[in-house]
N, C-alpha and C positions, 0 to 999 in steps of 0.2 A: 141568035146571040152573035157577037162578035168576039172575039178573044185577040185579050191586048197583049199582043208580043212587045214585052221593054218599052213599056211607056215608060217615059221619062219627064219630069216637069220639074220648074223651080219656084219655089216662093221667095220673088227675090224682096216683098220686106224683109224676109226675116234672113233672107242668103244662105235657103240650106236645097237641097236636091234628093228627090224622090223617084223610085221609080216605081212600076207595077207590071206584073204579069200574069193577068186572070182574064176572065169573059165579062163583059159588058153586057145586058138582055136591055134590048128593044122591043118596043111594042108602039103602035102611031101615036100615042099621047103620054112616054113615061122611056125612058134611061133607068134599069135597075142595076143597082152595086151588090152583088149578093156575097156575102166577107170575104171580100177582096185581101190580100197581103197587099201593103203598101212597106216598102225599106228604104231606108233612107241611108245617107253617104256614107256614116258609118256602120252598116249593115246591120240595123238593127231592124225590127218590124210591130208592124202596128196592124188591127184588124178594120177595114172600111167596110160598110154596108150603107143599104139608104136607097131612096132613090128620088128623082126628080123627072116631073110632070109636067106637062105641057101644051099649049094647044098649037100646031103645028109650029114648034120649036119658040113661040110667045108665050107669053102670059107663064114665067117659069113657078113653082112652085116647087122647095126644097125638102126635105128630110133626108139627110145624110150623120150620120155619125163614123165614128173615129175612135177606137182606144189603144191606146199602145203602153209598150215597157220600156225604159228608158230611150225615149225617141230624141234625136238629134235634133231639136225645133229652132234653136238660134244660133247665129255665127255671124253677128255681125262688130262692126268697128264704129271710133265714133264719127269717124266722116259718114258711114253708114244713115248712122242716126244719131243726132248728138243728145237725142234726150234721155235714152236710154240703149246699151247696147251689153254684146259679151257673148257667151257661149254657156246654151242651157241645155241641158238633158234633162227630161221628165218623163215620167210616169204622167197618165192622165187618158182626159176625153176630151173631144169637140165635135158640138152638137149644133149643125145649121138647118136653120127648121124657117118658114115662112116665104114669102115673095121677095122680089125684088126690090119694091116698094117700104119693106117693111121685112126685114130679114133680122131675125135672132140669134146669133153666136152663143154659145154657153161653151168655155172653156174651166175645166176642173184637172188642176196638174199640182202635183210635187215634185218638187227638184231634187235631182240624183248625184253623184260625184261625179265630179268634172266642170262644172256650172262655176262658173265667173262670171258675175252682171253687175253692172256699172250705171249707177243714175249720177250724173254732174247738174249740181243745181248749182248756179252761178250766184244766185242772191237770197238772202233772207227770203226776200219777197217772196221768192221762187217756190222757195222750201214751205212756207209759211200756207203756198196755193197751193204745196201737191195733195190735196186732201184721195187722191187716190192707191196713197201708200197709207197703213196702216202697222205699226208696230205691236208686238205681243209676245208676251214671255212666255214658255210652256205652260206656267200655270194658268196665265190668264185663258190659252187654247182649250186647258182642261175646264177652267169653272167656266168659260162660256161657250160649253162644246160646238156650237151655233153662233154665227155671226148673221146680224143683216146685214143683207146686200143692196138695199135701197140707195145709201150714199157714195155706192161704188158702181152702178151703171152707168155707163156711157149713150147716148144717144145721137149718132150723127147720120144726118139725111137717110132716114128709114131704117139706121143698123141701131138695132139694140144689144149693146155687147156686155155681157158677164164673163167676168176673169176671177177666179176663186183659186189662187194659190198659195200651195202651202210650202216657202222656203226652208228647206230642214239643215242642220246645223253643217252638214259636210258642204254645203255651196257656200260661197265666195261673193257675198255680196258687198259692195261696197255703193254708200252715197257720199259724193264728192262735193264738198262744200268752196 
């Protein structure tokens, strides 16, 4: 095994900063996470495990997961990103499973206080095509405890992405018409 003294990494889509300090195990065809602490800038923490397979550092194959308690996952602006941006805290998981080829994301999160997110849709039109926002009043949550999620996968160049969140009333969302 290796042991990670203050790694530090950025996910700059989303502009926030992580760091870790635990053991890494190697073995010639596999990287294991075994529940790693991951904390993020504002010192909150999340549990990693997982691991990832290989044949001499090719041919990757993924399982990793991720769950945390109010984790600092966005901070961005809209020069950032103008389609959507803000600053989220959640609760949740993510779960990356498959190849590179063909890699599966499954994110499941609730947003916590502090969470301000901003989508500007500039036109009708715009509004009219974001069939990937979906509105719901707590009753409707309650009588259709279950939603599909067919209409709301993503598929680009081998990422199949599910995002299942659930916005609760203390976040600060605003769409900008």
């Amino acid at each position: 095994s290796v042991h990670a003294d203050d790694i530090h990494f950025d996910v700059d889509l989303m502009k926030t900063h992580y760091y870790i300090r635990d053991s890494v195990y190697f073995t010639p065809n596999e990287m294991r996470f075994d529940n790693m602490t991951v904390v993020d800038q504002k010192n909150n923490s999340a549990k990693f495990w997982g691991s990832i397979h290989h044949t001499l550092f090719w041919d990757y194959k993924y399982d990793l997961h991720v769950k945390g308690q109010n984790m600092f996952v966005l901070n961005t602006t809209k020069l950032d990103n103008p389609l959507y941006y803000g600053t989220v805290y959640a609760d949740g998981t993510l779960d990356i499973e498959g190849t590179n080829d063909n890699l599966i994301m499954n994110i499941g999160g609730k947003t916590r206080q502090g969470t301000k997110f901003f989508i500007p849709l500039q036109e009708t039109e715009e509004a009219e095509e974001s069939k990937f926002i979906r509105f719901t009043t707590s009753a409707a949550v309650t009588r259709n405890k279950k939603f599909s999620s067919d209409d709301y996968q993503v598929n680009i160049s081998g990422l199949n992405l599910t995002i299942n969140a659930e916005i609760t009333p203390e976040a600060q969302t605003q769409i900008i018409f």
